[in-house]
Every structure is written in C-alpha cells, then in structure tokens.
C-alpha positions, 0 to 999 in steps of 0.5 A: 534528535530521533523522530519516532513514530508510532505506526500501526498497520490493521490486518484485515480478512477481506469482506464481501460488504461495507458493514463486515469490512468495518466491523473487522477493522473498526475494533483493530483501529481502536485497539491500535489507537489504544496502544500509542499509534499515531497512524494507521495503515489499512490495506487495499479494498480495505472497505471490501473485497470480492471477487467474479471470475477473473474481475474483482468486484469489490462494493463501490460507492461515490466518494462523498457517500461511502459508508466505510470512507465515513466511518474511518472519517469519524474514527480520526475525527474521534480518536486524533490520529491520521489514517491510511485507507490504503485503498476503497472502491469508489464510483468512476465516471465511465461505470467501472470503478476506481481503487483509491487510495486516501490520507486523512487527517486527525480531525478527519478531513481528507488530505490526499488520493491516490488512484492506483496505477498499474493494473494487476492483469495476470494468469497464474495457472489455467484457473487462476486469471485475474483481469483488474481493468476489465472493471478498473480505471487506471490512475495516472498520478503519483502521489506523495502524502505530507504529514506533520510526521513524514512525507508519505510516498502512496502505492497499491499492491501491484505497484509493488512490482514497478520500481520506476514509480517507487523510486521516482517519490523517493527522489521527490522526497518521501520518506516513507514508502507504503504498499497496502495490497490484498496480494494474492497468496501464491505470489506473495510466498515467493515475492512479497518479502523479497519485493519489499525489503529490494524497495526499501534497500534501493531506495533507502526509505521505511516501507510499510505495506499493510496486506489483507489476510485469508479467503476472498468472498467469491475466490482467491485468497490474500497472502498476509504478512503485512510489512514494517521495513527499515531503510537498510531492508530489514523486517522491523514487523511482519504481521505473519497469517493472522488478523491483528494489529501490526505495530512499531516504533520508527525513527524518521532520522535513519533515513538521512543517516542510511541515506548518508551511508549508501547515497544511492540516489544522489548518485545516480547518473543519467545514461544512453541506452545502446544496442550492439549487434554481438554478431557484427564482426570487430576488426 
C-alpha cells in the first residue's frame, strides 16, 4: 500500500535577529499546516542569520532559552504537526557557537539533534572568504531522526558535498534524506540541483533540502531553490527565488520499489585500494 506524506519545506529570507526570523517563518508554517502538511522543513540558521567578515555570526542562545526553538515548540505543540529546525545557533561550551540541527515532535518535545559536521571553509573569489569554524564547533555525530512517518537522515548544507556521510544514514536505514542549508548564491547556480538529485540517485532515498532565499544581513546572499527529490533523482518541487512554502506529496514505498530496481547499496562490495607506479616498466 502507498505511504503518502504530506511534506512542506518553509522558504525563509535570512534575518538578522530572533524576532524578524520568526515573523518570516511563523505565517509560512501556518499557511503549510494550513494546507495538509504533516511536516515542516526549515532551512539552516532558520532562527537567524548574518554574517562579519569572512565568519558568520548568526544570534545564538542556550538550547533551553532560544526564543525562536520555543515558539516553533508551541507551534507543534498548537497545530499536531513535526517540525524540522533544520538548524539554529545555540550556545557552545568553549564560546563559539554550535549549528543545530533539531526534530520535534507533534506535542512539541524534542526528538533529535544534529550538530553540523563539516565546516564550510572556503574562498570563492578574493573578497568572498568565508571561514564557519573560526566561531563554530564542529559536530562529530551523524544522526538519523525516527518519525512515525519515516526514518530521517539529518544533514546541513556543506554536508551536501560529502557523500560518505549521506551514504553511510542511507545504509542505516533513512529513508529520507535532508539538507537544509543557506547555500551561498554562486555555488548553488552551479551545484546545488546537480549535488542533490547525485544524493538522491546514489543513494536511492527522498531528499528534501530546504534553502534560505536572498541577502544575508551583513553580506552574501543565499541561492533558493529549495528541493523535493525523489528516489530516481528527480525534482518532484523546486521553490525557485522567492520566500514561500515549498509542498508535496510523497510516497515512502517508492524507496523499496527504486531500491529494488538499482540496489546500488545492497550491492556495494568492500575494496583495497592499490597504488601503481604507471613508470615502472612490465616485463
């Protein structure tokens, strides 16, 4: 039997502060609940973003008093539906910050964390640097989310670009895979739809990658286009360059049935790795 659900990714413009983030997402979660969905996708540093200099500098707080982790916590609590924070800024322990990533639940509990592994260190041009763990620390958990819906492989933007991390919840049993992020508008025009359907094709699974759209405070802009993909590799939802709800319907079961026509990973065998030295002469 089919295993629809009803998913919605929120299209967020970066906001420099708690309150602006919430007033940006909060009517585009209702609008989505609204509409049928029975989870919510945000994207990364949903709860705020800027940037100062090369670092970002996104407003952080403790986990247990984040103003915007709190009102999404009453809006599950209020409305029965999951959300994805896909990730805030929350206090680390040595004075940087931590990019977390968090699953709740329908009565508003949390159900998950993930802590973004790999930092987006990178100079694009000679006035473009960005430098994300000169004030973030690092996450060395992968983590896949269980749902009454699916089991939910958890990664953040930069993520995107490893697909030992994707493959490996893959093989632990996600069935979807997601990748909120606030990618940066000139990588995502020429990797951002190639990166995600080459995730969802190897691997098999849903992806669903909610993006920020526009101008970040302080610099940079974010590329949009968040992404619904299914298991095949194709774009099922693309939320273009606007703010707005990005919504579809899947069907959990077209995992197995893609799955049984390319078993890539049950396929996959273990290899050892040699070296040869192309000018050594054969006799």
């Amino acid at each position: 039997m089919p295993r629809p659900l009803d998913i919605a990714c929120l299209q967020t413009r970066p906001m420099p502060d708690f309150q602006s983030a919430l007033d940006e997402a909060m009517p585009l979660a209702e609008a989505a609940v609204k509409a049928g969905a029975d989870m919510l996708f945000l994207p990364e540093y949903c709860g705020g973003l800027k940037t100062e200099g090369a670092a970002v500098a996104p407003p952080s707080a403790p986990e247990a008093s984040h103003p915007f982790l709190q009102a999404m916590q009453a809006l599950a609590r209020d409305r029965r539906v999951w959300i994805n924070l896909g990730s805030i800024a929350v206090d680390g322990p040595d004075g940087r910050i931590i990019n977390r990533g968090i699953m709740l639940d329908d009565a508003g509990h949390i159900r998950g964390r993930y802590d973004k592994i790999n930092m987006f260190d990178i100079q694009l041009s000679e006035t473009e640097v960005y430098r994300e763990s000169a004030h973030v620390e690092a996450g060395c958990e992968a983590v896949i989310h269980d749902t009454p819906f699916a089991r939910i492989g958890h990664t953040i933007c930069y993520d995107l670009r490893f697909p030992d991390l994707w493959r490996s919840l893959a093989q632990a049993g996600a069935e979807i895979l997601i990748c909120p992020a606030a990618f940066t508008k000139k990588t995502g025009e020429a990797h951002w739809h190639v990166l995600n359907r080459a995730r969802a094709i190897e691997n098999t699974r849903f992806v669903i990658s909610p993006c920020a759209i526009g101008p970040v405070p302080g610099g940079g802009e974010s590329y949009g286009h968040s992404l619904v993909i299914n298991p095949w590799g194709e774009v099922i939802a693309d939320g273009g360059t606007i703010p707005g709800v990005v919504q579809a319907q899947i069907d959990l079961d077209q995992v197995v049935e893609t799955e049984a026509r390319i078993p890539s990973l049950a396929n996959e065998q273990e290899f050892t790795l040699v070296s040869v030295d192309a000018k050594r002469s054969v006799a």
